[in-house]
C-alpha positions, 0 to 999 in steps of 0.5 A: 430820807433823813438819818443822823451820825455822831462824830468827833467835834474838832471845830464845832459849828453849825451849819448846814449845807450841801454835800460832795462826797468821796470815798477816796483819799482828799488830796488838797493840793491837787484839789485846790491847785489850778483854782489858787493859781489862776485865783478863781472865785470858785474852787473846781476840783482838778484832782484827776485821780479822785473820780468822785470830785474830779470839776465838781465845785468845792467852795462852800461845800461840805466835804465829806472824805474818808481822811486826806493823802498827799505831800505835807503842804496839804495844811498849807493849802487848806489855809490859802484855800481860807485866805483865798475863799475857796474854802469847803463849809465843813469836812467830815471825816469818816476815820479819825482826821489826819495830822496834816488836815487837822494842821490845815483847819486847825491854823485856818482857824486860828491865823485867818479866823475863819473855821472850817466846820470839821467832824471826824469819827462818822464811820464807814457807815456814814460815808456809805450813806451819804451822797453827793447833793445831799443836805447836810446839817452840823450841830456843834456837838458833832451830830450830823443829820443827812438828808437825801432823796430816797433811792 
């Protein structure tokens, strides 16, 4: 089953990729924080309070949210998550990004040039839709086709 939703473009790329999905707020710092730490290869969610990533890898994956919650070191930590390469492929925000992700992406972005493919305004639909493990493709307009197994 293949549909398609249009969002914002705040970092435009192309790409394609798996998904990881929560309908629950990202909290960067609890998500990133054991793996920075003991400076892993591999991103493993260690946010107990988000049931939806909680051990699920992160790296390279495309984060779909609705927006982030936490502290103000959440743009700091999306940036060590970059320098770091622990970061997701993309985020896809169903509400309107938030200030301290969109500081994140944004400086990751300009400071380690490495961009994190970031779309907001999908809606609530799209994040109803969309299923962990499905195949997500990005188009530098914002148009993201999901493609999942039917149910």
């Amino acid at each position: 089953m293949t549909r398609q939703f249009t969002g914002r473009a705040l970092l435009p790329g192309n790409t394609s990729g798996e998904a990881v999905v929560t309908t629950h707020g990202f909290n960067s710092l609890a998500s990133y924080k054991s793996s920075a730490l003991k400076k892993s290869k591999r991103a493993i969610c260690s946010d107990q309070d988000n049931p939806d990533l909680y051990k699920k890898d992160l790296t390279d994956k495309i984060i779909c949210l609705p927006q982030t919650i936490g502290s103000t070191t959440g743009g700091l930590v999306l940036m060590t998550a970059v320098d770091l390469g622990l970061a997701p492929r993309a985020m896809l925000f169903s509400r309107q990004i938030d200030s301290l992700a969109a500081a994140g992406v944004i400086l990751s972005d300009i400071w380690s040039g490495q961009r994190i493919i970031t779309v907001d305004r999908l809606g609530d639909e799209f994040l109803n839709y969309v299923t962990t493990g499905a195949l997500l493709t990005i188009s530098m307009d914002g148009v993201v086709t999901v493609t999942r197994e039917p149910d």
